[in-house]
C-alpha angles and dihedrals in degrees: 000000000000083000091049089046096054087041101063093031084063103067098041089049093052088046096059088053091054095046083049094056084048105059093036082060091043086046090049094045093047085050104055089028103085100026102039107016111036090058099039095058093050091053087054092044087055099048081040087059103041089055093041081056087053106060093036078062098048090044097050087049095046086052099051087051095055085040088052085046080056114056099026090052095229094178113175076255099070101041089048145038120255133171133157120259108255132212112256118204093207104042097035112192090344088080085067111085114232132261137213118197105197109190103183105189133163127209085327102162093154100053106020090103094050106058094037092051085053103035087050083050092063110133102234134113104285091226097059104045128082122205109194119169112205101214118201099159114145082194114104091195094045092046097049081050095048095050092044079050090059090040097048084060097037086061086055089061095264116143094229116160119208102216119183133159146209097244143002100257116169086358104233096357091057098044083056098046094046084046092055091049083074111115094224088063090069093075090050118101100186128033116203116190125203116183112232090266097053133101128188132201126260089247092042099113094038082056093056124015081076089074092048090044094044096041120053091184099065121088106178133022116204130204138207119270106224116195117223100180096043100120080051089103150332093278106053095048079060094052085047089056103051085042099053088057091049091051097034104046109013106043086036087049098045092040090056101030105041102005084234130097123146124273113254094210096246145054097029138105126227135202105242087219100056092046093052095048084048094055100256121237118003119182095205093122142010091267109066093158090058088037086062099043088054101054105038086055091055089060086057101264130152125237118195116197105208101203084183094071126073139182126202112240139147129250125221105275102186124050095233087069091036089054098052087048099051088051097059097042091049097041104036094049084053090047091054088041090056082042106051104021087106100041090047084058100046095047115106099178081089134056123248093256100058093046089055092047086052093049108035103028108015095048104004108049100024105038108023112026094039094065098041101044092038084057105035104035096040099036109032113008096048092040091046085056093071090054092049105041086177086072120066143186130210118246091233095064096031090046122000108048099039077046091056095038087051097047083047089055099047090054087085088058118033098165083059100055097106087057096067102107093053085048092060105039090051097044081048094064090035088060092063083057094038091053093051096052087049095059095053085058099050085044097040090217122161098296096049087093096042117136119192112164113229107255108240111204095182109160094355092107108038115094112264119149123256084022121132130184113227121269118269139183114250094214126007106172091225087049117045103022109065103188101183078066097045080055103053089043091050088054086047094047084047102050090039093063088045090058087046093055105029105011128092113196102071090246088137091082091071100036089058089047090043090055093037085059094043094051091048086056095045088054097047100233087143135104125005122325113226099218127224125255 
């Protein structure tokens, strides 16, 4: 009997300790509540709102440009002189500029062939074009390929130069500034620069070294990315369709408008003379591309987007490689900002316009304010108001304006309109990776420098024979569990279950999908799967 007695006495005694901690918490709660976080939360709803309202701004005033493109025809064409370069009897092929090719790669064994095969196909007189490959590779084997690679075209008459170093210094902008340090690069008027994964077309350089030749004001003209391994997989659909807009609406924007974007570090052509006034390449953050454009508009140079003109190129297929990207091109844009604020402010080379184009549009709102409200307002601050009734939000910031910003964002890509959902939900839980990154830049703390090349796959998944895809580990903890993400999508689950029981609005039905979507990434159940072999 004593045995039975203590039994039952166990669980009722655990119980009431459990009822006690309850209501402790309940009595805790009931105590910040009112005075901390209720107000807290409605500060936050407010900031939430004004930066919502900038970027619904910028994005309403980006889309009556490209409207006003549109329907006044403005081509490259028309805003700047172009004519085709014509034979001359007397100068011969002298009468040609010439060209640099600049190809930087880094231990690239599935696409090496591939850039330099187009880069080498080029249409241009073969006396006044340069090919020089910029080999970091820490691979022995790569290395030895890519060099057979140069020599293989060299054989075939094409002036292709081998370049290596004894170290990674300054990663890609080193490899550039040391390239430029050739003495044959002395006699080039124009650089174009392809990443390893990039192939241009054979009339690529008829179709924009005019514009260089006719225009004396323009310093860099920039080409269209187009993605050749976009349908691989869901992710990277979603990347196609945040791209296109990039592509379609802000470069076009910033080219007609301001005649300054930012490079994108591949598929464009610079004048020599420009780079070299604006300092050339400079390895003080992990955007050296933006870093240049800067600072070259700043001297008062032109920049001119051909939208016309596209180069083949892939874009990153597993999460692992689209991670590492995202993080540089959200930390290392921050980190310039926090660089060259000040100098953008004191130049007088610029109008005031421009410089407040540069600063508010071009760094603030785009680089800095999108990834922190999309993450903290969607994610954090919408979802906190459930738990807290006594705080609201207006429908036109919870519904109306995300609704518009998003339909804004899918016009670059209408195939890609049923996918929308999808669209919103990844780039929600991006943003959290996105923001972060962010932050390191504005704080400059150990991982603002930090250079991961983007990992290529090309072939390695289509089916050749004697092909094999690299080894790779099925589970590493650090690379496939994200836990900042797990996190977020257990709030999310959380709050999710408290709107079902005690909500009204029906809000539960996104934040189910919204964890659902953060849980599938910190997992990492998202992109291609390179298999073992």
């Amino acid at each position: 009997m004593d045995r039975l007695s203590s039994s039952t006495v166990l669980p009722d005694a655990f119980q009431g300790a459990r009822d006690d901690i309850s209501m402790q918490l309940g009595i805790i709660w009931a105590q910040i509540k009112a005075p901390l976080i209720v107000p807290l939360l409605r500060i936050s709803v407010v900031l939430c709102l004004i930066m919502s309202l900038m970027l619904f701004f910028e994005r309403v005033y980006m889309g009556i440009v490209i409207v006003l493109i549109k329907l006044f025809g403005r081509k490259p064409e028309k805003r700047y002189k172009w004519e085709a370069i014509k034979d001359d009897v007397e100068l011969g092929n002298s009468a040609y500029p010439m060209v640099l090719v600049q190809i930087p790669m880094y231990n690239e064994r599935e696409v090496y062939q591939l850039s330099i095969g187009a880069a080498c196909g080029l249409s241009w007189p073969s006396d006044r074009i340069i090919i020089q490959v910029l080999d970091d590779s820490t691979d022995p084997t790569i290395k030895d390929l890519v060099e057979l690679e140069c020599q293989r075209w060299a054989s075939k008459g094409i002036n292709i130069k081998y370049e290596i170093r004894d170290n990674r210094n300054g990663y890609k902008a080193g490899a550039l500034k040391e390239g430029m340090k050739r003495s044959y690069v002395k006699q080039c008027d124009y650089v174009a620069i392809f990443d390893a994964d990039f192939q241009p077309e054979p009339d690529f350089l008829w179709r924009t070294i005019p514009f260089l030749t006719h225009n004396p004001q323009l310093a860099l003209v920039q080409a269209r990315w187009k993605f050749v391994n976009s349908d691989e997989c869901l992710m990277t659909r979603i990347q196609e369709m945040s791209l296109d807009y990039h592509f379609t609406v802000e470069q076009e924007v910033g080219s007609s408008a301001y005649a300054f974007f930012g490079f994108n570090g591949t598929a464009g052509v610079w004048r020599i003379a420009a780079l070299n006034e604006a300092g050339g390449w400079k390895d003080r953050t992990t955007v050296e591309d933006m870093d240049l454009a800067v600072r070259a508009s700043l001297k008062g140079w032109k920049f001119l987007y051909l939208g016309g003109v596209k180069v083949k190129n892939e874009l990153p297929s597993t999460l692992k490689a689209y991670r590492y990207q995202q993080h540089r091109w959200s930390c290392g844009p921050a980190n310039l900002f926090r660089k060259m604020v000040m100098e953008i402010i004191r130049n007088k080379k610029v109008s005031l316009w421009k410089k407040v184009h540069v600063i508010y549009s071009f760094f603030f709102i785009r680089k800095i304010i999108a990834h922190i409200n999309t993450f903290v307002f969607y994610c954090i601050v919408l979802p906190a108001t459930v738990v807290v009734p006594e705080v609201a939000v207006p429908k036109w910031g919870a519904v109306y304006i995300p609704s518009f910003i998003t339909l804004l964002n899918a016009v670059g890509t209408p195939r890609s309109l049923h996918l929308l959902v999808f669209w919103i939900l990844f780039e929600n839980v991006m943003s959290l990776h996105r923001m972060k990154a962010t932050i390191i830049g504005l704080l400059e703390t150990n991982r603002a420098n930090e250079w991961i090349v983007t990992e290529k796959l090309g072939d390695a998944l289509k089916a050749k024979p004697g092909l094999k895809a690299p080894r790779k580990p099925r589970f590493r903890i650090g690379e496939r569990l994200h836990l900042l993400e797990l996190a977020v999508g257990a709030f999310l689950l959380f709050v999710g279950w408290y709107d079902v029981f005690f909500g009204k609005n029906h809000f539960f039905l996104f934040l189910f999908m919204q964890a659902a979507a953060f849980f599938i990434v910190g997992f990492g159940y998202v992109g291609t799967f390179v298999p073992n072999s």
